[in-house]
C-alpha positions as YAML, in Angstrom:
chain: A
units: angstrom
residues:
- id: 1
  name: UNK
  ca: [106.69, -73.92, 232.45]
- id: 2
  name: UNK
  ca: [104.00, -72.81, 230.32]
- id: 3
  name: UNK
  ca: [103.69, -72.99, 226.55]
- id: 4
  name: UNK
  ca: [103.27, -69.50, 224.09]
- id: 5
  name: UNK
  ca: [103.28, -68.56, 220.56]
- id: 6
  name: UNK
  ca: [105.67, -65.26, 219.96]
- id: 7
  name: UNK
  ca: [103.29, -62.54, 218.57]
- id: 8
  name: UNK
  ca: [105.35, -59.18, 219.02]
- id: 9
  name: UNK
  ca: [108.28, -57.22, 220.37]
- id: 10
  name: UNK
  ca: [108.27, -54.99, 222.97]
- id: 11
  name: UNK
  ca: [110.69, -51.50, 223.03]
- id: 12
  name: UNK
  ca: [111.76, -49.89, 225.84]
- id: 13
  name: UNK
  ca: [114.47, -46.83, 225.26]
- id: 14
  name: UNK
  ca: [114.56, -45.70, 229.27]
- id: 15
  name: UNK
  ca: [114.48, -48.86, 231.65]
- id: 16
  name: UNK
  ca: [115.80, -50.08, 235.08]
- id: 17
  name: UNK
  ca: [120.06, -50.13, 234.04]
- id: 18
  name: UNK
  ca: [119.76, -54.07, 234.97]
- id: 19
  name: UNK
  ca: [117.44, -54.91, 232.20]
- id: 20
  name: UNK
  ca: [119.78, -52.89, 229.47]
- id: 21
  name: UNK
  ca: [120.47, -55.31, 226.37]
- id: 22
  name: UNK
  ca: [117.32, -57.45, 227.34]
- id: 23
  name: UNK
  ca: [114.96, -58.09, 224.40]
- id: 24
  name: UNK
  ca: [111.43, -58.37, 225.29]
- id: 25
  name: UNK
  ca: [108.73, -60.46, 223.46]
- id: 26
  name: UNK
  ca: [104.93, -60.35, 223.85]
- id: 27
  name: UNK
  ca: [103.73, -64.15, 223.96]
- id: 28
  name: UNK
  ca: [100.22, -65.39, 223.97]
- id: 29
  name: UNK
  ca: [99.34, -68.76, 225.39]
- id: 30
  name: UNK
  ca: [99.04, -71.98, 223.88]
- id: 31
  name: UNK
  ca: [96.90, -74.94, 225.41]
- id: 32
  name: UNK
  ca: [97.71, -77.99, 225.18]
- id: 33
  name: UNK
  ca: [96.35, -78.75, 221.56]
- id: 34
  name: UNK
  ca: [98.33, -75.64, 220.50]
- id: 35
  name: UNK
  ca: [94.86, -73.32, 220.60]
- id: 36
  name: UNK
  ca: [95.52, -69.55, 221.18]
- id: 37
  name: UNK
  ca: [93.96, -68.47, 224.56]
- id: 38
  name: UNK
  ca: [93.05, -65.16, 225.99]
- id: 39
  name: UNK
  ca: [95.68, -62.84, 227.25]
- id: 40
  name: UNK
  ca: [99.33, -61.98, 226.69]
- id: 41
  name: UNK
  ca: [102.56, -61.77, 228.54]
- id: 42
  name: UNK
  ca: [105.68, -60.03, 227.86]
- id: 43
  name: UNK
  ca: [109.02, -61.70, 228.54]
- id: 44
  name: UNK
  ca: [112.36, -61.49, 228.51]
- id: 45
  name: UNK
  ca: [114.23, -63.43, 225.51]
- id: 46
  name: UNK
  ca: [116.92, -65.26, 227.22]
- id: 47
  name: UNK
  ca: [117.31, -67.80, 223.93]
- id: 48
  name: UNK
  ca: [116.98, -65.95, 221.00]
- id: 49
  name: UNK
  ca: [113.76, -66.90, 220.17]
- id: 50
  name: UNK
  ca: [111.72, -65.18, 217.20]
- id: 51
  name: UNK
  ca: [107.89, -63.82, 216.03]
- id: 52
  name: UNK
  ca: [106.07, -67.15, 215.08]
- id: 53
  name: UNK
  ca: [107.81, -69.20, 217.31]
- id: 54
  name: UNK
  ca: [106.58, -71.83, 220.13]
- id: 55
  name: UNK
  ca: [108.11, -71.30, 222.98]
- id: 56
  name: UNK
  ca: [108.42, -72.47, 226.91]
- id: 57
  name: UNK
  ca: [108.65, -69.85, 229.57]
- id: 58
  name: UNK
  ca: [108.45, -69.54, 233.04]
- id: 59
  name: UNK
  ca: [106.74, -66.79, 235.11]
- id: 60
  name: UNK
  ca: [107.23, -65.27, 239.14]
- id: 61
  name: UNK
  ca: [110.23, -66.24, 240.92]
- id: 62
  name: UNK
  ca: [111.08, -69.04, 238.80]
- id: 63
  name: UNK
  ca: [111.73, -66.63, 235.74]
- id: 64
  name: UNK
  ca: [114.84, -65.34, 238.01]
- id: 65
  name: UNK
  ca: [116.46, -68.29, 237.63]
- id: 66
  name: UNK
  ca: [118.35, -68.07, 234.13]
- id: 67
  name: UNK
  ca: [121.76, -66.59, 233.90]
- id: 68
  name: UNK
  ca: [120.51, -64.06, 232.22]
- id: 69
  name: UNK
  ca: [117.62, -62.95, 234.51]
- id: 70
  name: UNK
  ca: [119.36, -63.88, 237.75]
- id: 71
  name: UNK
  ca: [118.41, -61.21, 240.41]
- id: 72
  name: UNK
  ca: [116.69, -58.96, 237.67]
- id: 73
  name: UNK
  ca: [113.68, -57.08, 237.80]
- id: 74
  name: UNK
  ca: [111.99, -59.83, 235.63]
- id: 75
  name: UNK
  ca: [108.29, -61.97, 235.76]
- id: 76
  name: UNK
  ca: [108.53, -64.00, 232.61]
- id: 77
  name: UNK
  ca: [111.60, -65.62, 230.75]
- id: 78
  name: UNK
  ca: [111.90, -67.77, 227.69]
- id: 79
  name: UNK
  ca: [113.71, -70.68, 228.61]
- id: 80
  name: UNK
  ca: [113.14, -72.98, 225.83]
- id: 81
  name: UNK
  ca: [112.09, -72.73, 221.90]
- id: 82
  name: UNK
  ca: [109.85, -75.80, 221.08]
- id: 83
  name: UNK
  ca: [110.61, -78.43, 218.28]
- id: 84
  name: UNK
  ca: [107.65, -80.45, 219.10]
- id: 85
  name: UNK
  ca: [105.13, -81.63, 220.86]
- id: 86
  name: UNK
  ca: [103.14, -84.67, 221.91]
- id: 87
  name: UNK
  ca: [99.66, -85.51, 224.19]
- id: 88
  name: UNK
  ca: [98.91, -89.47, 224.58]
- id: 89
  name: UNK
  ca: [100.67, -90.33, 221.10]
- id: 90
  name: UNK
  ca: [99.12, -87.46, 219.29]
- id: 91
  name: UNK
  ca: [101.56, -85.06, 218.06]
- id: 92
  name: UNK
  ca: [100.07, -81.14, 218.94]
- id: 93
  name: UNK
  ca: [102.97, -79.05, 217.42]
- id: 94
  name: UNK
  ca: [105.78, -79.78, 215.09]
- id: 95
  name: UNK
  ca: [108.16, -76.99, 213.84]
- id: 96
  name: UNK
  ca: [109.36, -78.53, 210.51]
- id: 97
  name: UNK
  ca: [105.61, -79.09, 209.40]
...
């Protein structure tokens, strides 16, 4: 599982009929002190998560593996939205402040 800020939406009218009802986020990637790094991903929301958030997601065949993205055309998935964070006693990322 990687870790990813949500910076945008993604909207997609015509689309394989499997991936109807999906929402689709564009997330960039944290590192581990909660620095923005190069690059973006989009992925499919499968917890409601929202622009701003932190978020955990998984990528390649292990993004398959939710309910929601089970045998679905699908290379990222949010799997978790993240309260907080911590690296040898050091908190990197807290959502309430």
């Amino acid at each position: 599982m990687l870790l990813a800020k949500v910076v945008g939406t993604v909207v997609s009218t015509q689309k394989d009929e499997r991936l109807q009802g999906m929402k689709f986020l564009v997330l960039q990637r944290l590192d581990i002190n909660g620095k923005l790094e190069n690059g973006y991903v989009v992925a499919v929301d499968a917890v409601g998560a929202g622009i701003g958030e932190v978020v955990m997601y998984a990528s390649g065949s292990s993004a398959r593996q939710t309910v929601l993205t089970d045998k679905r055309a699908c290379d990222a998935v949010i799997m978790g939205i993240v309260d907080t964070w911590e690296v040898d006693g050091q908190v990197k990322y807290n959502k309430g402040g």
